[in-house]
N, C-alpha and C positions, 0 to 999 in steps of 0.2 A: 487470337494470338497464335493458334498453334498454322496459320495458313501463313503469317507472318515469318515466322522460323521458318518454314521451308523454304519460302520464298525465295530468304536471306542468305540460306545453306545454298540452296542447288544455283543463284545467282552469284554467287563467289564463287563456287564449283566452276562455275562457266568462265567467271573473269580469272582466274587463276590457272585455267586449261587454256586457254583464249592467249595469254602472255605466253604462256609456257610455247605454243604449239608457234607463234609468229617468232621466238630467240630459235627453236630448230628451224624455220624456215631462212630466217636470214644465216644462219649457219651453213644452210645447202645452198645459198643464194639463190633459193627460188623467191617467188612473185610470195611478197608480205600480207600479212593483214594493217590492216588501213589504222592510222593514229585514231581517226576519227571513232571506227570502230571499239578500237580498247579502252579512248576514253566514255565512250557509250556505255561500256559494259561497267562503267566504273559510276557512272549519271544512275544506272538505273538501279545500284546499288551494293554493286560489286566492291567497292573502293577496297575494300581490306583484304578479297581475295588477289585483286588486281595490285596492292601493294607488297603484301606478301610474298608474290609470284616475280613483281619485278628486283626483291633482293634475293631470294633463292636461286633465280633464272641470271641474276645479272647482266638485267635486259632495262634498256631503259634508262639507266641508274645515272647517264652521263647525258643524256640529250635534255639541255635547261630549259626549250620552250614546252616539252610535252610536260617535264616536271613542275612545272609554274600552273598549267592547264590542271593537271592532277589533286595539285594540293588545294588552288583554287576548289574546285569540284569538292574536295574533302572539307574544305571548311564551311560551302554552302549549307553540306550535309548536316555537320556539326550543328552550325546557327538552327538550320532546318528542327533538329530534334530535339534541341534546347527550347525551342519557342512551343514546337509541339508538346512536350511534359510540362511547361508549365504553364500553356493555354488548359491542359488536360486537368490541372489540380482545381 
């Protein structure tokens, strides 16, 4: 459990720094980090550091195909953990 937590922490850590650091890039209009990339970081478990970051950053927040991709990814997640607590009972 306690490898879980960290996991969970320093992977939202990342997807949260990850949003943050691509809204200053397009700010300086340098070369972005890749969609594909933030929603990665959001697959492998980021989703609520990556969603956090895209309302604080207000990054993200108007483009509907990555928002469709995101929530998607978030409700896999969802079902995901739902089945797993109650395969686990």
């Amino acid at each position: 459990m306690s490898f879980l937590f960290w996991y969970f922490s320093l992977i939202n850590l990342v997807a949260f720094s990850t949003v943050g650091i691509d809204k200053k890039l397009a700010v300086n209009q340098k070369r972005r980090i890749s969609e594909r990339n933030l929603l990665f970081t959001s697959v492998i478990g980021g989703t609520i550091g990556s969603g956090l970051a895209m309302l604080f950053f207000k990054h993200k927040t108007s483009k509907i195909s990555f928002l469709w991709k995101f929530f998607i990814i978030g409700i896999i997640q969802v079902f995901l953990v739902y089945f797993y607590v109650i395969k686990s009972k």
